[in-house]
C-alpha positions, 0 to 999 in steps of 0.5 A: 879763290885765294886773297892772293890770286895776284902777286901785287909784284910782292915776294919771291913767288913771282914770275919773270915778267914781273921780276924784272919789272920790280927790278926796273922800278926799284932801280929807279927808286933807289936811283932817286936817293943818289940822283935829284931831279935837277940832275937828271935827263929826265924826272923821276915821275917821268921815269916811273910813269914811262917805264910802266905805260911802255910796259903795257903798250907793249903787251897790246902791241905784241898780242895784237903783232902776234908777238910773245907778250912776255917778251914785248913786256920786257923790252920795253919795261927795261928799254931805258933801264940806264937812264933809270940807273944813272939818271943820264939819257946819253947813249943809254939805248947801248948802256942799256944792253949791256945792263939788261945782258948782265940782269937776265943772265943773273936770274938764270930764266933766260934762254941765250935767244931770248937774252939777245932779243931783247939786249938787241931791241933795248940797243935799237931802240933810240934809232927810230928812224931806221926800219929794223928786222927784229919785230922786238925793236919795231915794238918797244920803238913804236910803245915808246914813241906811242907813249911819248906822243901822248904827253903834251908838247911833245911834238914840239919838243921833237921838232926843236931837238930833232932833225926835220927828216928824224922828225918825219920819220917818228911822226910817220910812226905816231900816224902809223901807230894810230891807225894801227891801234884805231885811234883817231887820226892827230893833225899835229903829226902831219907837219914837222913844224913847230906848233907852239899852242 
């Protein structure tokens, strides 16, 4: 076997999936030079760090919804691609349609169906709270919400930026999201609430 069996996401000789997923990290990282943390929605580290998790949650989610695990892994590495580009989280579920439309049909790999999947899901994406038809905007809804709920304090962010109906609606999710994955169930999720430990 050859020492580079695996791409490590360097050269051409890549495929799809990891083109855009080079593409998604390095629009961040050139974001930084432009835009500092302070002016950001969120931090760099936080971009970085979210954009690679939801990736991966979405290839389990997908393989375990009986999805297309390229598919799932695109969405959601591209999900917030304009929060990554422009460093402001402010309608970035539609920005970040159009940005993603206009990437796939630059690399010519796409099919139209498979552009409009995940252009729909990526502008679905923030409304987590409204059940969708598309099970792509179900699976990078639910990565993205899955790897959110893992940080610490988020529920209270949530619960002090959120509605208590919205609220009830993501936390229904973490609860769903875990027993689907058979995590063990997280009391802080049953209460909309600020828990404030």
């Amino acid at each position: 076997m050859s020492d580079n069996a695996y791409t490590h996401f360097r050269g051409e000789d890549i495929n799809r999936v990891e083109r855009v997923e080079r593409y998604v990290v390095e629009t961040i990282l050139e974001s930084c030079s432009r835009i500092p943390d302070e002016k950001r929605s969120w931090s760099r580290a936080f971009e970085l760090k979210h954009s690679s998790s939801c990736t991966q949650v979405g290839r389990i989610l997908a393989q375990k919804r009986g999805l297309r695990s390229d598919l799932g892994a695109i969405v959601c590495a591209m999900h917030d691609i304009s929060v990554n580009y422009s460093g402001d989280a402010k309608d970035h579920a539609s920005k970040g349609a159009l940005i993603a439309d206009e990437y796939l049909r630059s690399l010519n790999q796409f099919s139209e169906e498979e552009i409009q999947t995940i252009t729909g899901a990526i502008r679905e994406h923030s409304d987590k709270n409204i059940v969708s038809q598309n099970p792509y905007s179900e699976l990078v809804k639910d990565a993205d919400i899955l790897d959110c709920s893992l940080y610490e304090n988020t529920h209270d962010d949530y619960t002090i930026h959120k509605s208590p109906e919205v609220c009830r609606a993501y936390f229904d999710r973490v609860i769903s999201l875990r027993k689907e994955l058979g995590l063990p169930h997280d009391p802080q999720w049953d209460s909309t609430e600020i828990i404030g430990k």
